[in-house]
N, CA, C and O of each residue as an XYZ file, in Angstrom:
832
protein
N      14.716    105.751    140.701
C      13.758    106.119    141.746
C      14.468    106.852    142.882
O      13.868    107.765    143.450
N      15.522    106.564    143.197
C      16.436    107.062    143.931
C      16.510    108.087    143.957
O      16.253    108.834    144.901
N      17.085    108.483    142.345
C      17.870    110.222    141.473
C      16.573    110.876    141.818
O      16.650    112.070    142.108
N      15.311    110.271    141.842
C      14.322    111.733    142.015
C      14.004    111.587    143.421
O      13.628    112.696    143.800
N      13.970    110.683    144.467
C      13.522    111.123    145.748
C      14.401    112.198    146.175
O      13.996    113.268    146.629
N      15.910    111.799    145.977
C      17.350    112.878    146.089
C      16.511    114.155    145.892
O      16.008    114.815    146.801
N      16.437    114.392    144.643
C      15.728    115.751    143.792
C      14.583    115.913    144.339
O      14.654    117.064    144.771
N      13.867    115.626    144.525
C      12.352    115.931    145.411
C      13.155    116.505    146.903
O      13.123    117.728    147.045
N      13.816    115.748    147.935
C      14.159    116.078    148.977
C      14.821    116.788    148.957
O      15.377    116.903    150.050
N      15.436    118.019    147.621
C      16.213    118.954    147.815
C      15.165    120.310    148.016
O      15.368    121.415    148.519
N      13.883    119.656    147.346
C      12.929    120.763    147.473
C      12.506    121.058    149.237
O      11.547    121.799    149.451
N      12.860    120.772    149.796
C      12.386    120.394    151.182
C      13.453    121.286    152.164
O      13.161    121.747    153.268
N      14.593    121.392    151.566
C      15.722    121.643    152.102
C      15.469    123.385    152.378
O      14.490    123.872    151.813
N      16.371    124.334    153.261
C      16.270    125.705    152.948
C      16.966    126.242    151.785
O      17.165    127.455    151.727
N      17.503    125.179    150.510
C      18.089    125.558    149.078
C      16.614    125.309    148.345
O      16.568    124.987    147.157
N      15.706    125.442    148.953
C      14.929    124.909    147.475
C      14.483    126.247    146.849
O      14.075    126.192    145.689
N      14.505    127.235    147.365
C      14.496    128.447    146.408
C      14.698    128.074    144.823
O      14.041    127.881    143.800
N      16.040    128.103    145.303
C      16.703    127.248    144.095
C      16.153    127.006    142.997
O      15.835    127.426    141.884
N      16.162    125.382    144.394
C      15.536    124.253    143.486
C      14.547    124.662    142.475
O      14.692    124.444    141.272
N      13.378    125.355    143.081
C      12.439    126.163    142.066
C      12.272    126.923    140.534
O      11.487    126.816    139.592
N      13.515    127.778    140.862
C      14.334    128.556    139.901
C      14.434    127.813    138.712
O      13.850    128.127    137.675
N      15.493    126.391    138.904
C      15.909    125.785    137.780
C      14.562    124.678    137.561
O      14.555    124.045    136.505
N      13.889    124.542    138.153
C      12.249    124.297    137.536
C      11.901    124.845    136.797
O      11.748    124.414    135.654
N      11.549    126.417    137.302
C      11.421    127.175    136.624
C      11.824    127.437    134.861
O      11.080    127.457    133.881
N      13.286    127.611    134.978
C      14.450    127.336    133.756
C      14.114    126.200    132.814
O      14.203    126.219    131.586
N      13.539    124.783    133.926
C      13.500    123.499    133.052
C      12.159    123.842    132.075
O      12.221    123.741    130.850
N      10.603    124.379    133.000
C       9.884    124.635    132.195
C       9.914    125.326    130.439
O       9.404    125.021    129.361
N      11.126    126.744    131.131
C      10.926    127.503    129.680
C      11.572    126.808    128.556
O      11.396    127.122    127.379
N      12.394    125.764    129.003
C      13.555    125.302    127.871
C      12.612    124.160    127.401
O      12.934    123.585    126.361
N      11.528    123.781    128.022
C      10.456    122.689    127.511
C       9.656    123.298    126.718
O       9.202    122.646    125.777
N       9.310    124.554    126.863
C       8.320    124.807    126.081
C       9.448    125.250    124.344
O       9.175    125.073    123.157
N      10.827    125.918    125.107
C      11.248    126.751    123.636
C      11.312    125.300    122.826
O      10.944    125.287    121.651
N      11.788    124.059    123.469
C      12.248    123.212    122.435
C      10.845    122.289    121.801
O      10.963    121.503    120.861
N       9.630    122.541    122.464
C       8.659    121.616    121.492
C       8.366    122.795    120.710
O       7.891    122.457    119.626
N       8.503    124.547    120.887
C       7.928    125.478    119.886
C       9.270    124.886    118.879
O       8.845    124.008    118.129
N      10.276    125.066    118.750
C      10.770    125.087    117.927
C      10.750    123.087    116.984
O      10.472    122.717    115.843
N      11.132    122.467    118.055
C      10.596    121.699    117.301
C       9.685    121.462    116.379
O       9.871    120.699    115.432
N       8.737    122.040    116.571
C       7.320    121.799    116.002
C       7.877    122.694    114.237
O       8.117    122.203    113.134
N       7.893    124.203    114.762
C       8.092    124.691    113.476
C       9.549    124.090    112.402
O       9.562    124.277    111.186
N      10.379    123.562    112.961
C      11.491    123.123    112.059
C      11.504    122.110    111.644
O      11.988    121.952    110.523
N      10.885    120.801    112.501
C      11.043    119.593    111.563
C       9.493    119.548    112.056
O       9.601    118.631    112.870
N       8.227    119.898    112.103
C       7.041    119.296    111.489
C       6.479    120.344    110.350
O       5.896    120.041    109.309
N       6.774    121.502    110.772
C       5.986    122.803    109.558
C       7.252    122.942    108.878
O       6.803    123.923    108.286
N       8.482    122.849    108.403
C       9.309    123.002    107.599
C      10.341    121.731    107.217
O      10.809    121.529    106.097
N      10.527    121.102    108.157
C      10.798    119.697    107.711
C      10.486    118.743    107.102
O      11.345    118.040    106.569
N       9.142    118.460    107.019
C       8.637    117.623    106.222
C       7.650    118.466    105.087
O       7.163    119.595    105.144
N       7.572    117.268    103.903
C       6.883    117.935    103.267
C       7.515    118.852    101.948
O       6.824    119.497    101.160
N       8.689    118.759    101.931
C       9.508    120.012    101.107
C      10.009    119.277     99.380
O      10.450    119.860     98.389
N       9.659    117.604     99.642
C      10.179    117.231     98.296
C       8.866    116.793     97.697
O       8.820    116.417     96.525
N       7.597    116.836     98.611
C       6.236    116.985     97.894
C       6.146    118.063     96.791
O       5.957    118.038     95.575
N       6.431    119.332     98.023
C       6.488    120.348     97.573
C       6.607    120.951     96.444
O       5.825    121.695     95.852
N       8.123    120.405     96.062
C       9.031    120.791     94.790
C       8.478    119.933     93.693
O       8.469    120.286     92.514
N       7.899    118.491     94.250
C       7.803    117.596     92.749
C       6.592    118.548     92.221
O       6.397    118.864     91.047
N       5.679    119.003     93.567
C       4.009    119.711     92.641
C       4.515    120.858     91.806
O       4.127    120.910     90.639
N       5.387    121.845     92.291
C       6.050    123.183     91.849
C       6.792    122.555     90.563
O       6.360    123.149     89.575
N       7.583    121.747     90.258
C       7.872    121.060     89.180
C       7.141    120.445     88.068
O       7.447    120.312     86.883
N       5.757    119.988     88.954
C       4.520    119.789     87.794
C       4.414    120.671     87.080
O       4.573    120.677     85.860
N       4.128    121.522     87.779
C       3.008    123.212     87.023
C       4.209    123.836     86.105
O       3.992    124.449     85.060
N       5.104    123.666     86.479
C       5.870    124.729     85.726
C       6.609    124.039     84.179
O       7.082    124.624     83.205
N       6.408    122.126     84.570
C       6.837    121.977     82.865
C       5.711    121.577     81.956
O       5.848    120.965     80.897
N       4.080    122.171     82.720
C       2.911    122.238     82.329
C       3.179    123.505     81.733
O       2.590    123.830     80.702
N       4.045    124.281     82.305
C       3.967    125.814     81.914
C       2.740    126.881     82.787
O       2.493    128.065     82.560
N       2.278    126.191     83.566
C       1.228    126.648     84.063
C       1.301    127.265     85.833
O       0.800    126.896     86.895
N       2.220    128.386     85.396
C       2.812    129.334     86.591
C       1.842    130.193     87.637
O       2.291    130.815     88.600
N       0.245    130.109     87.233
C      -0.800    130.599     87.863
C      -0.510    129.449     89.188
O       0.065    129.591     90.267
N      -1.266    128.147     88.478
C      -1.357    127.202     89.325
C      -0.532    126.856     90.431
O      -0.877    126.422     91.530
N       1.005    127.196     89.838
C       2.218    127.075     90.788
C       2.194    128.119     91.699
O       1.978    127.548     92.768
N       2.290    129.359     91.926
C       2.160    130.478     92.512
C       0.711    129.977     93.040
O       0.957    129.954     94.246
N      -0.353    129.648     92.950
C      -1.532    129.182     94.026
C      -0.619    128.439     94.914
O      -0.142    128.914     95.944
N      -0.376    127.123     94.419
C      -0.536    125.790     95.309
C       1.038    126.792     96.260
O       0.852    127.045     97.450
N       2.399    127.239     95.615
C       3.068    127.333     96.622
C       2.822    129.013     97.948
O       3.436    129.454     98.919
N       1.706    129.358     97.243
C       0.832    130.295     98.074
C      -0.014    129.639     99.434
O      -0.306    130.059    100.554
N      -0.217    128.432     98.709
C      -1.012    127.626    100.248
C       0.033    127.013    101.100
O      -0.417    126.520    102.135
N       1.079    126.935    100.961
C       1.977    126.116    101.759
C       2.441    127.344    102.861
O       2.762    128.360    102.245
N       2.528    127.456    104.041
C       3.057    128.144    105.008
C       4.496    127.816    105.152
O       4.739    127.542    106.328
N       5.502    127.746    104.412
C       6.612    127.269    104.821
C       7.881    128.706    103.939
O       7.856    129.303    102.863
N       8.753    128.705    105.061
C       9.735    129.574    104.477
C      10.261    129.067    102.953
O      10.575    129.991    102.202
N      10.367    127.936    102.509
C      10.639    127.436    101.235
C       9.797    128.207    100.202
O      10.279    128.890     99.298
N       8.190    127.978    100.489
C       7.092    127.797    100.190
C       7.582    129.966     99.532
O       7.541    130.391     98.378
N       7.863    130.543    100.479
C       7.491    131.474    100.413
C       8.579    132.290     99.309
O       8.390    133.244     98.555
N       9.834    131.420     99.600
C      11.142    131.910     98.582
C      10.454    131.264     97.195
O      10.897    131.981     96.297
N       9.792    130.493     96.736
C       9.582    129.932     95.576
C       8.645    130.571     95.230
O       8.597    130.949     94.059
N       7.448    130.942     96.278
C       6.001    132.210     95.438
C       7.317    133.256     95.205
O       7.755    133.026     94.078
N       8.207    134.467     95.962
C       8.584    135.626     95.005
C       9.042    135.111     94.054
O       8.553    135.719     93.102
N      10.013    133.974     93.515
C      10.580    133.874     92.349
C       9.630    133.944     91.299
O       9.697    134.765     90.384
N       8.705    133.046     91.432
C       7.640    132.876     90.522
C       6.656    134.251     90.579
O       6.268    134.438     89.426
N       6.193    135.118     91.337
C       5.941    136.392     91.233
C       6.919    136.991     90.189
O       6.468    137.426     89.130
N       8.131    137.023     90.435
C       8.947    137.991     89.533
C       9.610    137.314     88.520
O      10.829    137.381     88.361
N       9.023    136.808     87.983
C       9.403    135.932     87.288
C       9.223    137.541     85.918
O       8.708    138.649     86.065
N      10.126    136.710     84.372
C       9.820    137.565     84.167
C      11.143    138.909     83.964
O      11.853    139.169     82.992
N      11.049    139.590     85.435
C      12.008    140.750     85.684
C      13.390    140.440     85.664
O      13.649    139.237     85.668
N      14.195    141.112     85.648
C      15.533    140.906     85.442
C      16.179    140.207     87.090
O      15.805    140.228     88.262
N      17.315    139.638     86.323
C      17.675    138.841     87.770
C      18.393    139.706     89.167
O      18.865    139.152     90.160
N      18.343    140.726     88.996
C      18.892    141.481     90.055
C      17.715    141.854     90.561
O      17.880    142.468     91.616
N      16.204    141.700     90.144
C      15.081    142.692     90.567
C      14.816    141.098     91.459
O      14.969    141.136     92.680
N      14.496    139.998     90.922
C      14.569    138.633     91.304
C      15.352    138.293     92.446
O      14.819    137.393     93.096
N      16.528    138.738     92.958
C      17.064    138.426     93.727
C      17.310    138.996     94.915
O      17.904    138.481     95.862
N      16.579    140.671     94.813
C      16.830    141.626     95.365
C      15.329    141.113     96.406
O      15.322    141.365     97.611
N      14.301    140.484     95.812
C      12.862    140.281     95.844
C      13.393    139.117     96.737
O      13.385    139.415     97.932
N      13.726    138.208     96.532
C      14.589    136.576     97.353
C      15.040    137.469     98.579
O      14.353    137.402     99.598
N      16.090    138.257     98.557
C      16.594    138.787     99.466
C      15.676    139.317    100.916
O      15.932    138.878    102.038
N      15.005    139.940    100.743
C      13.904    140.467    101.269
C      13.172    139.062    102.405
O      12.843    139.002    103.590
N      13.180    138.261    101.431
C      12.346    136.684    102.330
C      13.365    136.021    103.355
O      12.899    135.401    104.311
N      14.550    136.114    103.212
C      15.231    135.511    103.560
C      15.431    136.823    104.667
O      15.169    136.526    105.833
N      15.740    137.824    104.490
C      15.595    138.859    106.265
C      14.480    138.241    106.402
O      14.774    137.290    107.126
N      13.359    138.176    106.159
C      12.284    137.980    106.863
C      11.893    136.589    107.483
O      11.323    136.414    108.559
N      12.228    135.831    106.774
C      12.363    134.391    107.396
C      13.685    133.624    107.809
O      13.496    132.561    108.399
N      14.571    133.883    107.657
C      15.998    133.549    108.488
C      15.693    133.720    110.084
O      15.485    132.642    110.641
N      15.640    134.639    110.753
C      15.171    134.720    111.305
C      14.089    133.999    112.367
O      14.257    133.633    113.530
N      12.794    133.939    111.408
C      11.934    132.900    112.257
C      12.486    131.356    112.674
O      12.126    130.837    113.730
N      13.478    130.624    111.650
C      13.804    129.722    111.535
C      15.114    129.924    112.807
O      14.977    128.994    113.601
N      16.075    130.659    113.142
C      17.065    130.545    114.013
C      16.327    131.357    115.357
O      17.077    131.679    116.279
N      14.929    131.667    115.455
C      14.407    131.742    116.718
C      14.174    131.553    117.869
O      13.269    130.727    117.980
N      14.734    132.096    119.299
C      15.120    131.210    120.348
C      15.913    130.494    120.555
O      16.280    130.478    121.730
N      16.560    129.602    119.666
C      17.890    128.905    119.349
C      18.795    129.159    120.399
O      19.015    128.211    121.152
N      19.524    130.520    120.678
C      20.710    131.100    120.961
C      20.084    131.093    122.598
O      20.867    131.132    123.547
N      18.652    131.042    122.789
C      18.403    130.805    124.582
C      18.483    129.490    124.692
O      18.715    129.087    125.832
N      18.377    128.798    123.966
C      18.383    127.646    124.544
C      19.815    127.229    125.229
O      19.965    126.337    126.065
N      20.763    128.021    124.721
C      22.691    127.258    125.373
C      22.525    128.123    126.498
O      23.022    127.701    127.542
N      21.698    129.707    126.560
C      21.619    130.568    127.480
C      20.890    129.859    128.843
O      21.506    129.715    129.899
N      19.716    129.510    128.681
C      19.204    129.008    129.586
C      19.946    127.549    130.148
O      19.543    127.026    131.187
N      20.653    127.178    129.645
C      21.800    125.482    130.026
C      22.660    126.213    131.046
O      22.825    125.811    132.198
N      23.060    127.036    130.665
C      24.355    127.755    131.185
C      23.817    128.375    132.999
O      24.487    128.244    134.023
N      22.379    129.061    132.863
C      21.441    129.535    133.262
C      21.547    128.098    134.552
O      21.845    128.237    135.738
N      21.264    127.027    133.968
C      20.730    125.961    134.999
C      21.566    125.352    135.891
O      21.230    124.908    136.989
N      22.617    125.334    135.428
C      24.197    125.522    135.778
C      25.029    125.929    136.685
O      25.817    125.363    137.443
N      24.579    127.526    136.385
C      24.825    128.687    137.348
C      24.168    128.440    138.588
O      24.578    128.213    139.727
N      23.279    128.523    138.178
C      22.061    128.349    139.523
C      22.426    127.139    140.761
O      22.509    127.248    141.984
N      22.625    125.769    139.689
C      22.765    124.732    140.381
C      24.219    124.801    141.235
O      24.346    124.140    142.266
N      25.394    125.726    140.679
C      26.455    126.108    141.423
C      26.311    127.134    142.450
O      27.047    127.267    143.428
N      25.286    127.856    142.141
C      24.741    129.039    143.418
C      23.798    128.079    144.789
O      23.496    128.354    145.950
N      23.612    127.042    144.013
C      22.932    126.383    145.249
C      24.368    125.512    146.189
O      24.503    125.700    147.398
N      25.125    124.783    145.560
C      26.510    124.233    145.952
C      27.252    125.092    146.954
O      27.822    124.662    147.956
N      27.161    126.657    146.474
C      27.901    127.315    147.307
C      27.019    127.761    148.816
O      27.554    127.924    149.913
N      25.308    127.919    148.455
C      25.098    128.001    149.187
C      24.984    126.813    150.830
O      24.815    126.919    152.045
N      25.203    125.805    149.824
C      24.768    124.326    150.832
C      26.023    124.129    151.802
O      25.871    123.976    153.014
N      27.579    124.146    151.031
C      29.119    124.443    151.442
C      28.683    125.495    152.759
O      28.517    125.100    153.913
N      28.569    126.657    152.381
C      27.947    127.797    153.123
C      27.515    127.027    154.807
O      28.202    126.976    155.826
N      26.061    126.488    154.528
C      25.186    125.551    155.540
C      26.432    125.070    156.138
O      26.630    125.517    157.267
N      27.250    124.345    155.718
C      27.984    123.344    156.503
C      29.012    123.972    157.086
O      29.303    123.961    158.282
N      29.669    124.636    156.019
C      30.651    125.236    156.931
C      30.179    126.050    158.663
O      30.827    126.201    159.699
N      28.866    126.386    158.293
C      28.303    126.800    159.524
C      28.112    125.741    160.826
O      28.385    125.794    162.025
N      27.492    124.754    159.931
C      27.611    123.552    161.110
C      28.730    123.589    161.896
O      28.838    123.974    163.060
N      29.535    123.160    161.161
C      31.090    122.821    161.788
C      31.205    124.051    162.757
O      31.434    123.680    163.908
N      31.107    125.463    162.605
C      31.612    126.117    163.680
C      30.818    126.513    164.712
O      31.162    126.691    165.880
N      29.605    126.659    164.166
C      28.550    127.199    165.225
C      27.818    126.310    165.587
O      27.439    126.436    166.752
N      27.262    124.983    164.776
C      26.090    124.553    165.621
C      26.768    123.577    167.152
O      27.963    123.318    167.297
N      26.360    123.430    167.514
C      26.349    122.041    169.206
C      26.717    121.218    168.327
O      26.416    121.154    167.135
N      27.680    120.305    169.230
C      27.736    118.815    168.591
C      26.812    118.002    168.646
O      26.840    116.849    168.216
N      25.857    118.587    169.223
C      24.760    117.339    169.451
C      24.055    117.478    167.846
O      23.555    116.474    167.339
N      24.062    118.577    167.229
C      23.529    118.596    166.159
C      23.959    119.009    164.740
O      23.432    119.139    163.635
N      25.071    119.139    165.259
C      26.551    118.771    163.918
C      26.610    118.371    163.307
O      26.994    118.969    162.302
N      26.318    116.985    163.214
C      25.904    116.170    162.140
C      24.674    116.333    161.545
O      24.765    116.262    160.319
N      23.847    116.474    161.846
C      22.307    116.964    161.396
C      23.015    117.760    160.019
O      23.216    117.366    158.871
N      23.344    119.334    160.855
C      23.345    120.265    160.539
C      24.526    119.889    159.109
O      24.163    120.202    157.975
N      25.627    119.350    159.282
C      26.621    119.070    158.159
C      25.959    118.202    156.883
O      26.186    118.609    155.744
N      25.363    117.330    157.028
C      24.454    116.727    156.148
C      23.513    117.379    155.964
O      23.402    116.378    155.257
N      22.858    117.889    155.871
C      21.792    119.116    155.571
C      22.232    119.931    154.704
O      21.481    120.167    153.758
N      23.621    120.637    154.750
C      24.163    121.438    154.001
C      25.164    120.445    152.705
O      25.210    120.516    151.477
N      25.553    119.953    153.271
C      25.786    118.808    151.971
C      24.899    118.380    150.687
O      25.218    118.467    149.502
N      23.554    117.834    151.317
C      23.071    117.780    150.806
C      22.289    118.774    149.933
O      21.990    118.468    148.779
N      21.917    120.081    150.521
C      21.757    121.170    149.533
C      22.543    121.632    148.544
O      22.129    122.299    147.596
N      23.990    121.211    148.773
C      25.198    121.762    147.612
C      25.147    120.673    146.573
O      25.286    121.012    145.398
N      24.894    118.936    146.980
C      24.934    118.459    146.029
C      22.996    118.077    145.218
O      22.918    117.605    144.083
N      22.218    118.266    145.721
C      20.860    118.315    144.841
C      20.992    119.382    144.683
O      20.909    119.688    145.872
N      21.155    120.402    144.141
C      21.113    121.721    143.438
C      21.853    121.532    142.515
O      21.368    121.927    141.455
N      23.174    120.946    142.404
C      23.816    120.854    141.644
C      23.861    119.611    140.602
O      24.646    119.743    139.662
N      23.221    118.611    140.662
C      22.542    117.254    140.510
C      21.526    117.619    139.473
O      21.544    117.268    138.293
N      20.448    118.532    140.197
C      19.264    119.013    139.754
C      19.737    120.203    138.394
O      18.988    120.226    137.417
N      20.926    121.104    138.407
C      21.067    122.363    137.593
C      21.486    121.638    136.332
O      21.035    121.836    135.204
N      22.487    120.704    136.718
C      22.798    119.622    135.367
C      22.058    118.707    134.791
O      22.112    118.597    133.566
N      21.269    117.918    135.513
C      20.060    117.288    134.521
C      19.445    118.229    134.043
O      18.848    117.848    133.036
N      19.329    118.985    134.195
C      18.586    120.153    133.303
C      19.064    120.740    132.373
O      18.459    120.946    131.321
N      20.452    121.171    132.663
C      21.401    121.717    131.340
C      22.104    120.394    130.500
O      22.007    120.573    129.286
N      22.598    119.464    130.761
C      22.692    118.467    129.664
C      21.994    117.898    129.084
O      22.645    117.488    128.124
N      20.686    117.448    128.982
C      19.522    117.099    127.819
C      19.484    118.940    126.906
O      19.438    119.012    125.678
N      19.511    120.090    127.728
C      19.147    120.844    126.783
C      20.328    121.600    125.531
O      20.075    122.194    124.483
N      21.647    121.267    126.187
C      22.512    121.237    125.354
C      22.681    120.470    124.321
O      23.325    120.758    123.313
N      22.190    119.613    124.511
C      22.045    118.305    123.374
C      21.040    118.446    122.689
O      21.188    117.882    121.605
N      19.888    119.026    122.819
C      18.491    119.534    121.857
C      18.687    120.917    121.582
O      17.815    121.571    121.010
N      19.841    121.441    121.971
C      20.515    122.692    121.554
C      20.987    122.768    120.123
O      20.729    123.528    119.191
N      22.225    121.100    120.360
C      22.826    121.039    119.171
C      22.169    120.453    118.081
O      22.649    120.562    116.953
N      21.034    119.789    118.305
C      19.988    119.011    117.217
C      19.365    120.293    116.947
O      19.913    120.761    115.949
N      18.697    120.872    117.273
C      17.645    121.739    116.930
C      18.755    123.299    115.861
O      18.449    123.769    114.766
N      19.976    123.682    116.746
C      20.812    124.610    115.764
C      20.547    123.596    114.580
O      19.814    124.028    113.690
N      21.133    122.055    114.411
C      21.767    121.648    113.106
C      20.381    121.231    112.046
O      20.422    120.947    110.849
N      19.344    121.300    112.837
C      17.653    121.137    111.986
C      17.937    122.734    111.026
O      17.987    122.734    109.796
N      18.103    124.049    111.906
C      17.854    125.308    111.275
C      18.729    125.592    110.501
O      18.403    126.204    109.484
N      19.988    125.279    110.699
C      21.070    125.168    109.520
C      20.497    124.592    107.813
O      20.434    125.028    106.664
N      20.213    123.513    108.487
C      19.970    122.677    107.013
C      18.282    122.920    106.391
O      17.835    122.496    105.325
N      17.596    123.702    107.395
C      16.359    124.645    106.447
C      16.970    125.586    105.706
O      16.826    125.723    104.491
N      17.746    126.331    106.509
C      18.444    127.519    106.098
C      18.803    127.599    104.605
O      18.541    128.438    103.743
N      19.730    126.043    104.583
C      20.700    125.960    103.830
C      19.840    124.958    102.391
O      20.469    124.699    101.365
N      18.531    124.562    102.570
C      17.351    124.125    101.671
C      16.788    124.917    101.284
O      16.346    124.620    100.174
N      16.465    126.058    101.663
C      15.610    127.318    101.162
C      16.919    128.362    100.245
O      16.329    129.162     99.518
N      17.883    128.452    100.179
C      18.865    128.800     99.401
C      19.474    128.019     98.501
O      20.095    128.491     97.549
N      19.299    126.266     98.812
C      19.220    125.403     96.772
C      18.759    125.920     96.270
O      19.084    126.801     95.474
N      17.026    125.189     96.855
C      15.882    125.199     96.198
C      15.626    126.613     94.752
O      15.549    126.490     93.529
N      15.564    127.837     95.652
C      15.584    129.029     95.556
C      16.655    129.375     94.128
O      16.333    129.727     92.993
N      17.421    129.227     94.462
C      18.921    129.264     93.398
C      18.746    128.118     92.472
O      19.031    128.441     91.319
N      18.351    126.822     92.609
C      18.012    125.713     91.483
C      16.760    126.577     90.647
O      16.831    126.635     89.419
N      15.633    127.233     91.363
C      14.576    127.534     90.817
C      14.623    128.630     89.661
O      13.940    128.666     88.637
N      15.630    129.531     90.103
C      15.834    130.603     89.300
C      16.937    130.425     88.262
O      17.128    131.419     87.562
N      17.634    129.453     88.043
C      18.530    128.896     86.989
C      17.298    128.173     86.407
O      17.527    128.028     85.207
N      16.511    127.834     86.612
C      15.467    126.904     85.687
C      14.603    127.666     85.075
O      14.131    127.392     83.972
N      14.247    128.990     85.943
C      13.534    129.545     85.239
C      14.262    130.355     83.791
O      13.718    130.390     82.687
N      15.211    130.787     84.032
C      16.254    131.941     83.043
C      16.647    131.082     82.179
O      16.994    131.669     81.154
N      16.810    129.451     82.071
C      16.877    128.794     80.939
C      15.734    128.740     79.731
O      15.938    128.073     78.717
């Protein structure tokens, strides 16, 4: 209760510019990490060994229409490397892979999306919260030479306190998002690195 009256009363201060800024910062890094959340472990995370057992039905049914439907309804980058195989099924494996290739520019991509702002914007909150430090140092050092002693102290705590809630405030903000930095990279890795088994198991199964 403390850590946020601190943080509230920095908004109050003549640093809260600032303060705002890395609000600001905290908002966008809230929204990139529930977008990405959402698409990596609820629309591509789950759901992927359903997936494969149904795609595994149809196909030792022999019944490759059905498979190419059902992995046509799935919205998932997996979903989408397993319809071309099964589209080109058939064609020679360089036409097959050349066809894979193609999905993977196109969905690599969606999957490592925003990612690389998220350490940007930490760094971002950081900065800021050290631009407020210098400015608060700044405040005080002014105290000390220019203001009256009658209000010296006022004035020295005032600026103190703007160097350290800015800087208080820039780091709670950049350490939770460095840490949903490194969860969220190591979620897109291991889609990444599931949509290139899968994909490669699928097309050795089929050529047998």
């Amino acid at each position: 209760m403390q850590l946020l009256n601190f943080i509230i009363s920095g908004f109050k201060t003549s640093g809260s510019l600032v303060m705002w800024v890395i609000l600001l910062v905290a908002f966008a890094i809230i929204a990139l990490v529930i977008e990405r959340a959402w698409y990596l472990f609820l629309k591509c995370g789950t759901g992927s060994a359903t997936f494969m057992s149904g795609i595994a039905k149809y196909l030792k049914a022999g019944d490759y229409e059905k498979a190419i439907k059902y992995a046509t309804s799935v919205k998932t980058p997996l979903a989408k490397g397993i319809t071309t195989i099964l589209e080109n099924r058939g064609k020679s494996q360089k036409a097959v892979q050349k066809a894979l290739d193609e999905v993977f520019l196109t969905e690599t991509p969606k999957i490592t999306r925003f990612i690389p702002m998220l350490n940007t914007l930490a760094n971002l909150a950081t900065l800021l919260g050290l631009t407020g430090t210098i400015y608060g140092l700044m405040v005080a050092f002014d105290a000390v030479a220019n203001v009256p002693a009658a209000q010296r102290a006022q004035a020295l705590a005032t600026g103190i306190s703007i160097a350290m809630s800015t800087t208080l405030f820039g780091l709670l903000v950049a350490v939770p998002t460095i840490f949903a930095h490194g969860i969220i990279s190591a979620k897109s890795d291991r889609v990444v690195e599931e949509l290139d088994e899968k994909t490669a198991k699928l097309i050795n199964l089929i050529e047998e």
